[in-house]
Backbone bond lengths (Angstrom), bond angles and torsions (degrees), N, CA, C in turn:
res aa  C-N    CA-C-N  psi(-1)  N-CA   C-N-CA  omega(-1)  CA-C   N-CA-C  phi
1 X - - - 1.471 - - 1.529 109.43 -
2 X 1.424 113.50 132.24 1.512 97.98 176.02 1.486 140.02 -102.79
3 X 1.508 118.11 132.16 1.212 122.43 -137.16 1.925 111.34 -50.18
4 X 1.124 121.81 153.86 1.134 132.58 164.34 1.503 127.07 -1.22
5 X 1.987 84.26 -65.55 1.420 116.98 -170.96 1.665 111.75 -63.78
6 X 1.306 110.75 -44.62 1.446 123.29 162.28 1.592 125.90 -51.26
7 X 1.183 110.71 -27.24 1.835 122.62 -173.09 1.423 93.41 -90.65
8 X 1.693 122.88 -39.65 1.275 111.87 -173.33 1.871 103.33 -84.38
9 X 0.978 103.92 -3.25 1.838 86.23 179.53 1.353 94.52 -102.18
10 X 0.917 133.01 -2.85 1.765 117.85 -170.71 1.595 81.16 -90.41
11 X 1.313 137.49 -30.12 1.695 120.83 178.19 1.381 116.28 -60.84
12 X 1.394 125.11 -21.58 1.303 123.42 -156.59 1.899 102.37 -67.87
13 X 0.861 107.74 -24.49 1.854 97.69 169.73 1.500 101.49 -59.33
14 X 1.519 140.67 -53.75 1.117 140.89 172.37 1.326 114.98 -33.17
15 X 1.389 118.79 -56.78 1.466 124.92 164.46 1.216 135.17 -35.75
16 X 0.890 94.33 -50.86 1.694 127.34 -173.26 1.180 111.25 -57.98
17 X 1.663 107.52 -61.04 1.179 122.75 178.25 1.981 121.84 -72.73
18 X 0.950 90.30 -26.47 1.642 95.15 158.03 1.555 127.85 -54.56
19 X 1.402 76.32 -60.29 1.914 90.80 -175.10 1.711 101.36 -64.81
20 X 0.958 126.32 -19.51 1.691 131.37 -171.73 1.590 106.35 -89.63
21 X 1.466 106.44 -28.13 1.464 115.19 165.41 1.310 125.97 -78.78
22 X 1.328 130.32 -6.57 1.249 127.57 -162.81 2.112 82.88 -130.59
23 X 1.012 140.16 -10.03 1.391 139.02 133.60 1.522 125.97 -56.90
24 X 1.562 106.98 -28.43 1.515 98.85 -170.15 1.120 109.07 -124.89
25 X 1.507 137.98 128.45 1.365 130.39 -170.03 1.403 115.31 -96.41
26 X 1.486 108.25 -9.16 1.615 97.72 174.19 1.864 111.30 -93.58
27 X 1.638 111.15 22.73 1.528 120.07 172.19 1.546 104.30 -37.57
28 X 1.501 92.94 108.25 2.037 98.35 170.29 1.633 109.27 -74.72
29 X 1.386 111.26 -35.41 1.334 103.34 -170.05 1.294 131.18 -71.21
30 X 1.466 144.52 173.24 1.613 157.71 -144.65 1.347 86.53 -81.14
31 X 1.680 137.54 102.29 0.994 122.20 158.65 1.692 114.81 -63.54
32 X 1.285 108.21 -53.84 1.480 115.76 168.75 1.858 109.34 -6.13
33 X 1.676 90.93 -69.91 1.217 107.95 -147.58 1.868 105.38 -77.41
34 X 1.496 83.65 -15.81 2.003 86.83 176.16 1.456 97.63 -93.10
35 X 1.338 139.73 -39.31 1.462 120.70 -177.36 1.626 105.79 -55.16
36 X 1.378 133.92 -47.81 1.145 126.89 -170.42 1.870 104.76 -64.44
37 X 0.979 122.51 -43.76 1.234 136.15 174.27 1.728 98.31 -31.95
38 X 1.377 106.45 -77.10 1.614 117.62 -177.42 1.535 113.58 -62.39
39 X 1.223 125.46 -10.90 1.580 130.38 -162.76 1.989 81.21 -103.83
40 X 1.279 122.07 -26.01 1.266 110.18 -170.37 2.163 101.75 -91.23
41 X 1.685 103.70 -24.13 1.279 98.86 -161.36 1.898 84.27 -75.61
42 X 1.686 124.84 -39.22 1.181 112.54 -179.39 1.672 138.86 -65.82
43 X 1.630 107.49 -14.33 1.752 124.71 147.28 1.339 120.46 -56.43
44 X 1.454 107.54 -27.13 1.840 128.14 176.92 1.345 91.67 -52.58
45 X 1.767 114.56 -82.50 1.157 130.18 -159.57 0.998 113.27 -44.94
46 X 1.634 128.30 -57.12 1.352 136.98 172.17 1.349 139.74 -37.11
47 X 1.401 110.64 -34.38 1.507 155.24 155.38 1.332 97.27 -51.25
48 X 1.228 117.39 -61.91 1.729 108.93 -149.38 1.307 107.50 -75.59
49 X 1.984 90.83 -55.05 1.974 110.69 -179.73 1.639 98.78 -40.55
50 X 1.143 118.39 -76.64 1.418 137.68 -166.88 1.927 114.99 -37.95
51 X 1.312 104.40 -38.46 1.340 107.75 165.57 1.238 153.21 -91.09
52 X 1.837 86.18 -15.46 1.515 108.87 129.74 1.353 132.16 -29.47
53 X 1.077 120.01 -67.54 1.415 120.35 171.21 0.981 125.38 -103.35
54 X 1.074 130.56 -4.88 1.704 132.78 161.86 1.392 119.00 99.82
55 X 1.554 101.47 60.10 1.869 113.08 -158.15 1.168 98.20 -107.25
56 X 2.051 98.17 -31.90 1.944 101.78 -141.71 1.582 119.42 -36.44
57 X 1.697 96.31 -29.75 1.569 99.30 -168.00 1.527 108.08 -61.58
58 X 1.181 108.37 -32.86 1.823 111.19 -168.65 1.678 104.39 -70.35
59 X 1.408 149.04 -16.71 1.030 153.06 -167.62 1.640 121.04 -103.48
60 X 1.238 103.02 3.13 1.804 119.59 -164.92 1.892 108.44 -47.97
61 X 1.789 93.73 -24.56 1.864 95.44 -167.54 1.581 88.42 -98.49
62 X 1.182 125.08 26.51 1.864 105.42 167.99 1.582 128.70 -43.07
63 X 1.112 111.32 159.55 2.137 102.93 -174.88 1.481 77.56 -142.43
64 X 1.725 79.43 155.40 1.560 82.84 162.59 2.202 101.25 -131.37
65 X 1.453 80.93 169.36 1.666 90.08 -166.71 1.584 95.98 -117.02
66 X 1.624 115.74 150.72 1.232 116.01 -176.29 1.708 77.72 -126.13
67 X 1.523 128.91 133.01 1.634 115.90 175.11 1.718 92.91 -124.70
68 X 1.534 118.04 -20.03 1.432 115.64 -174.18 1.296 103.28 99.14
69 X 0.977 144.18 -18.68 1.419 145.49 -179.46 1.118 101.28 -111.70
70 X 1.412 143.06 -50.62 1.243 158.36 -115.86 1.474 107.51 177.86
71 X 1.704 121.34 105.52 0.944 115.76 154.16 2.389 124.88 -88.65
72 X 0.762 100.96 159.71 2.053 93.46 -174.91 1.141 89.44 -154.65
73 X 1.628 93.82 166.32 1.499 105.87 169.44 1.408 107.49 -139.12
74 X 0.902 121.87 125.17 1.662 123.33 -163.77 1.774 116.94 -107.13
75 X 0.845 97.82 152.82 2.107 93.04 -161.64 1.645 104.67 -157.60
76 X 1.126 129.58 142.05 1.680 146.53 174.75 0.882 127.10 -131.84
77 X 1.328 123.99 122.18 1.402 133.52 157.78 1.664 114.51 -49.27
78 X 1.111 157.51 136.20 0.966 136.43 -151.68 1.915 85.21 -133.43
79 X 0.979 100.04 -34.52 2.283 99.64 169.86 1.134 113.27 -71.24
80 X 1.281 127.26 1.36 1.439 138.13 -176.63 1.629 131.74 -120.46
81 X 1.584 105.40 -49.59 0.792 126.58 -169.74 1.655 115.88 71.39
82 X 1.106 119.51 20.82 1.453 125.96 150.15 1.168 121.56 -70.20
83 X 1.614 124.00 121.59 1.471 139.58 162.16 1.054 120.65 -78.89
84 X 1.448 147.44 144.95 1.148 118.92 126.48 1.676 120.83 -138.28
85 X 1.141 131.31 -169.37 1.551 121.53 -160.19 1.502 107.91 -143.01
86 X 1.215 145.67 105.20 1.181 136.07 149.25 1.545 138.44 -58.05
87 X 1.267 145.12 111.50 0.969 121.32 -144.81 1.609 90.15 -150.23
88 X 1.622 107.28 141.94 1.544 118.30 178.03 2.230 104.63 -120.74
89 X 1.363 92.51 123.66 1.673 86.50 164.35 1.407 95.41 -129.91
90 X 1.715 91.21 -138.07 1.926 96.86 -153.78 1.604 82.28 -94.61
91 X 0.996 142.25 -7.90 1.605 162.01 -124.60 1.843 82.59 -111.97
92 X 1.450 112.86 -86.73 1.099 115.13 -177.21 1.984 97.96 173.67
93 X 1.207 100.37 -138.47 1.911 95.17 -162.55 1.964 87.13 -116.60
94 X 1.250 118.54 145.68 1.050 134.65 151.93 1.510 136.11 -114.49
95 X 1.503 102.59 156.53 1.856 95.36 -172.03 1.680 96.72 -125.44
96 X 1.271 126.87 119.89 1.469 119.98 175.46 1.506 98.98 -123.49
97 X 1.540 95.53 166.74 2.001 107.25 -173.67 1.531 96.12 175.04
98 X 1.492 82.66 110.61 1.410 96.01 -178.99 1.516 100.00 -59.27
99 X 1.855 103.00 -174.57 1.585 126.71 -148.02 1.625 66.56 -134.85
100 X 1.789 102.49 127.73 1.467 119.57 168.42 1.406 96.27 -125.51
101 X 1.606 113.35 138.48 1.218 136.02 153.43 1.480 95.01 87.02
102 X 1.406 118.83 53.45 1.460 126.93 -172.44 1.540 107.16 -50.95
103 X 1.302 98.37 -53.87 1.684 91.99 178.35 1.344 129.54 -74.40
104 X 1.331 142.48 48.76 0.677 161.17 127.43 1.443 128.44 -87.62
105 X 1.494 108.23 15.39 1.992 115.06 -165.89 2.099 85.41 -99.79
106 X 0.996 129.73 -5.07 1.443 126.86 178.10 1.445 94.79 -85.36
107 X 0.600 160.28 -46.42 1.369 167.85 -136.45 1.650 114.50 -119.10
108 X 1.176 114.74 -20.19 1.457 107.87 171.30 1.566 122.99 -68.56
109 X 1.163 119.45 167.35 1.555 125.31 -170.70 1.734 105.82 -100.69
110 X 1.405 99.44 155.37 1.347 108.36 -170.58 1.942 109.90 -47.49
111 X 1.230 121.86 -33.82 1.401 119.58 -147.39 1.480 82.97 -99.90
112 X 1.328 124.59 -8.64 1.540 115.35 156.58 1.885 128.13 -72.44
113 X 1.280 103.69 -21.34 1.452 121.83 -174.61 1.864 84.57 -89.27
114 X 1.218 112.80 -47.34 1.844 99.77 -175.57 1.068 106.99 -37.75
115 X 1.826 118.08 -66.88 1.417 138.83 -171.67 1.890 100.31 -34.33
116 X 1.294 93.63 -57.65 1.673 99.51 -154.59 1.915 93.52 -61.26
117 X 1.319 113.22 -63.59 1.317 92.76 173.69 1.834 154.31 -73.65
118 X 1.741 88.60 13.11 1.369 107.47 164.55 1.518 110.84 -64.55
119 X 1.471 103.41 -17.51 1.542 100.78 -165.66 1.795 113.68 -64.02
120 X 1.384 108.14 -1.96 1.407 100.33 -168.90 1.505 102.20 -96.19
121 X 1.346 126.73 10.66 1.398 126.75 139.49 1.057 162.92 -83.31
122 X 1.518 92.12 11.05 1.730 118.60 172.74 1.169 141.33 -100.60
123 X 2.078 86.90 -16.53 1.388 100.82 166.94 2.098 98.13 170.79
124 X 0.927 119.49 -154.48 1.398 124.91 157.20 1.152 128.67 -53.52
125 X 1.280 144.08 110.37 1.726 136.80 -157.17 1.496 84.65 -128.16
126 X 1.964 86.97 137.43 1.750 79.62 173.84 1.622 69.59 -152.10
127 X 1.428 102.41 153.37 1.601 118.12 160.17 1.448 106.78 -102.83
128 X 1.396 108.71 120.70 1.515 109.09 165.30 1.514 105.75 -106.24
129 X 1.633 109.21 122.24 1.154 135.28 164.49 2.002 102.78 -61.18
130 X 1.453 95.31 154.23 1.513 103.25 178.04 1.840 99.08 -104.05
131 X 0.980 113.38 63.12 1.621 102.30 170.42 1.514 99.25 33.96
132 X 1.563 117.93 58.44 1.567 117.60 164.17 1.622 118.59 -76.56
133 X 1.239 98.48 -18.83 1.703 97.95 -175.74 1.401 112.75 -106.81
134 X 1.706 121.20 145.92 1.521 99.04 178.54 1.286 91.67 -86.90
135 X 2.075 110.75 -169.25 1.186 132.33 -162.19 1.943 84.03 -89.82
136 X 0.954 142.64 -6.38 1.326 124.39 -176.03 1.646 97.89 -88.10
137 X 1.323 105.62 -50.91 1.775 90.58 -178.69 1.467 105.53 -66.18
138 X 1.639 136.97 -15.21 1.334 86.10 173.66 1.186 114.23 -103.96
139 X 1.142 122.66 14.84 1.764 124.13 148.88 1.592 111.87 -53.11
140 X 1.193 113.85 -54.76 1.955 120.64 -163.69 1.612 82.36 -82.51
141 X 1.250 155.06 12.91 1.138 148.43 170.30 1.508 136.90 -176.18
142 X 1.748 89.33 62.39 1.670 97.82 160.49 1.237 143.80 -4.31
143 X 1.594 105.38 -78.08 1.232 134.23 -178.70 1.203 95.50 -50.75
144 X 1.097 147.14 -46.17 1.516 132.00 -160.93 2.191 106.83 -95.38
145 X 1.148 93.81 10.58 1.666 97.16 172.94 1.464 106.60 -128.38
146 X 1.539 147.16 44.43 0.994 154.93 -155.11 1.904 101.03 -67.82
147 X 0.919 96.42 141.33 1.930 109.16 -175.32 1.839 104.73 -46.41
148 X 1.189 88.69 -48.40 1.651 107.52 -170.16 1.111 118.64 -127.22
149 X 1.580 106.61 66.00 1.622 129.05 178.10 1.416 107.10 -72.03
150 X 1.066 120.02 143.01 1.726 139.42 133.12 1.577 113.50 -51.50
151 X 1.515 90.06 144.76 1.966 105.32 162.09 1.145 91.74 -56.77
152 X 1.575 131.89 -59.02 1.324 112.22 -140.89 1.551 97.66 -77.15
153 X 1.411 120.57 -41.03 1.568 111.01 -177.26 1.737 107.19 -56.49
154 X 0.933 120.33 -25.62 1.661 121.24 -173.61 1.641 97.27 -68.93
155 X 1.109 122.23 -53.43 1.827 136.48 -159.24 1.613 97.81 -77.65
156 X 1.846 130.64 -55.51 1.068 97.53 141.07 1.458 168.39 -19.05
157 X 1.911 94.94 -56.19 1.695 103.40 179.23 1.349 105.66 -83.45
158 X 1.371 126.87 10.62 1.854 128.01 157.41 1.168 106.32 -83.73
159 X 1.223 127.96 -54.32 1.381 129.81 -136.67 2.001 92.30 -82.05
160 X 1.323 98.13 -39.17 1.550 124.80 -176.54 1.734 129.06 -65.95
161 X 1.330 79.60 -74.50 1.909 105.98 174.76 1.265 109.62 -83.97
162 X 1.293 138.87 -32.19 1.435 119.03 -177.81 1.502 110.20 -92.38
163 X 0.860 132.49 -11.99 1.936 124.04 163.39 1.599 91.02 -76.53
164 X 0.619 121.45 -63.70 1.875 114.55 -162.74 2.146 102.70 -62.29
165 X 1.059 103.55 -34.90 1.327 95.23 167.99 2.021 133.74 -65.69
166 X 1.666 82.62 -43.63 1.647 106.12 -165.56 1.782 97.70 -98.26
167 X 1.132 107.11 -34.94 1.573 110.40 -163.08 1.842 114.01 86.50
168 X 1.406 118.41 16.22 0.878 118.49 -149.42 2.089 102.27 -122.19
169 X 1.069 125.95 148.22 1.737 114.01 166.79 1.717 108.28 -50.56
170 X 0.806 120.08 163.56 1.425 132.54 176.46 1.501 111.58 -60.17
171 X 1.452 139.61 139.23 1.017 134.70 151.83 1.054 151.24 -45.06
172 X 1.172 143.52 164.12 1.440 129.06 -165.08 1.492 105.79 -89.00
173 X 1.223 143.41 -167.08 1.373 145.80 -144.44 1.598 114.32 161.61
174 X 1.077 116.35 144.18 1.198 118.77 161.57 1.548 134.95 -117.08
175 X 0.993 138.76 159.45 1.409 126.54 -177.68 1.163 108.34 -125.11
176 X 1.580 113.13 145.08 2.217 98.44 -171.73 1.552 65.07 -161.89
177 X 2.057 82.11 149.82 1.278 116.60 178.78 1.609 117.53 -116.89
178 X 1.047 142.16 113.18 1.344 125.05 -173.07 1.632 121.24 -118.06
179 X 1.489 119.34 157.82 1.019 131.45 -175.63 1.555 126.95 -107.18
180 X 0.858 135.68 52.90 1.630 144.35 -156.63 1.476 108.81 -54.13
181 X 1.511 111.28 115.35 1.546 100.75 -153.96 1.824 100.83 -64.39
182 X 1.206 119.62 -13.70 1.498 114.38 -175.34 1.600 114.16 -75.62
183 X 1.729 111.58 -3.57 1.331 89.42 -177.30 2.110 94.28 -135.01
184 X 0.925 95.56 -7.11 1.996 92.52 163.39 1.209 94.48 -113.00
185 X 1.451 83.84 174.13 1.828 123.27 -178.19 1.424 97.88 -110.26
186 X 1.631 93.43 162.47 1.949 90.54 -177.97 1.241 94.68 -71.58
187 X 1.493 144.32 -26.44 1.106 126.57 -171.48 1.264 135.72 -71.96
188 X 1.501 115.15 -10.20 1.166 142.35 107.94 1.030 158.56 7.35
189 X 0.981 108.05 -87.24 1.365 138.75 145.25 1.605 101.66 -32.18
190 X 1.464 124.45 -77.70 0.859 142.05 -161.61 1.384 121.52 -64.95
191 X 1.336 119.73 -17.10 1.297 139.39 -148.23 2.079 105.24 -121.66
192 X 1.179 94.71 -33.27 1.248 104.21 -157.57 1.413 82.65 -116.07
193 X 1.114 159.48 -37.27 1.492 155.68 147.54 1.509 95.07 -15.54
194 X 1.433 91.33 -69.47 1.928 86.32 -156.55 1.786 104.81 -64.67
195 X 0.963 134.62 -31.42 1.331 149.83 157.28 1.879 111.28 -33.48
196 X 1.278 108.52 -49.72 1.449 105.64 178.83 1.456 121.08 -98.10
197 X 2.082 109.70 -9.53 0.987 102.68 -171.91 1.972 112.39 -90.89
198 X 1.048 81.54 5.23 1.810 122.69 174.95 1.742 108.29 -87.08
199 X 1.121 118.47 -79.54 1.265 97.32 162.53 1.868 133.38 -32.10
200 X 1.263 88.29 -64.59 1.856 88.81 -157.67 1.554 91.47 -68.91
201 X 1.699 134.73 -13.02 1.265 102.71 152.00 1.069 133.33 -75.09
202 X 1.207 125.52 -28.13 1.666 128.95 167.24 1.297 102.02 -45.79
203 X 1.248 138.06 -86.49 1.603 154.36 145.48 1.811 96.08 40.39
204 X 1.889 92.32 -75.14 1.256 98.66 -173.27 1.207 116.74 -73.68
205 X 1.433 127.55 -29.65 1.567 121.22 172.54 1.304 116.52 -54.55
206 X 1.397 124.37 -37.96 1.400 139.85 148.24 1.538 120.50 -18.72
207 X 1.222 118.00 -73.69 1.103 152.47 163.91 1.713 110.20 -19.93
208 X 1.632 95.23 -78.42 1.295 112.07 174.62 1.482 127.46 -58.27
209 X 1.147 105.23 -20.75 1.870 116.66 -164.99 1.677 93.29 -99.40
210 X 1.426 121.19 -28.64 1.805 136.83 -177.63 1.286 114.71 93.41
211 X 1.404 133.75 5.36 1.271 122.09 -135.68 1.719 93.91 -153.07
């Protein structure tokens, strides 16, 4: 039978050709028929990552989204309330999953902060904030919106600055990992996907249990 890794590189012309379609507007070919193409290679991924660690069952209601820019496929734990989103553009493939039980990130132990920042070895780590702050605090406070922030300064100034601002637990957040097809390989891709999509669930099991 041939391995996984092999079924997912024979797609990469599919890829390819996507991302070249959503660059070129005079694309002759079946968009139709290539979004489903990529909406099937991103159920692939999901499949594989997911059985990796032994999730698949939790993801059974996945959707997928066609936006034209961006095809994803979006999926929930519904005992958890963990999201997360796979997503392919002209950019390259991304992995996001939200942060459950945010307030509880004060309270975690150091070898939990290791975990979280191992993540920048699996691929691109970016924390996307949910527009937690309005535009007036970051007028009355610069310093805490710096041009050329860090994750970690961002995950700080939640955990930190927004209870003391709002009076409120910290906001929710997401974490996404990305793959820029100009600087991985599908093998890569493929390899290190299942690797992070493994982490940030641990992360959250973490999370949930407090400890």
């Amino acid at each position: 039978m041939e391995p996984p890794i092999e079924q997912f590189r024979d797609q990469v012309e599919t890829i390819i050709e996507f991302t070249q379609s959503l660059y070129d507007k005079a694309y002759k070919g079946d968009r139709a028929v290539l979004g489903i193409s990529v909406e099937a290679l991103l159920f692939d991924l999901l499949e594989e990552w997911s059985t990796h660690n032994d999730t698949s069952q939790l993801w059974i209601k996945a959707e997928s989204e066609d936006l034209g820019g961006v095809i994803f496929i979006h999926a929930q734990d519904e005992a958890t309330n963990v999201d997360l989103q796979i997503l392919i553009n002209k950019d390259g493939i991304f992995l996001e999953m939200n942060i459950v039980c945010p307030e509880k990130l004060p309270t975690m132990p150091d070898d939990f902060w290791q975990q979280w920042l191992e993540l920048n070895s699996f691929g691109k780590f970016e924390l996307i904030e949910n527009e937690s702050f309005g535009d007036n605090d970051k007028k009355r406070h610069p310093e805490l919106f710096p041009v050329e922030g860090s994750n970690i300064f961002a995950m700080m100034r939640n955990i930190i600055a927004f209870p003391l601002l709002y009076g409120e637990p910290i906001a929710w957040c997401n974490l996404s990992i990305n793959w820029p097809f100009d600087q991985y390989s599908i093998r890569e891709v493929f390899e290190k996907g299942s690797l992070a999509f493994e982490r940030l669930w641990h992360l959250n099991k973490r999370l949930i249990a407090g400890k």
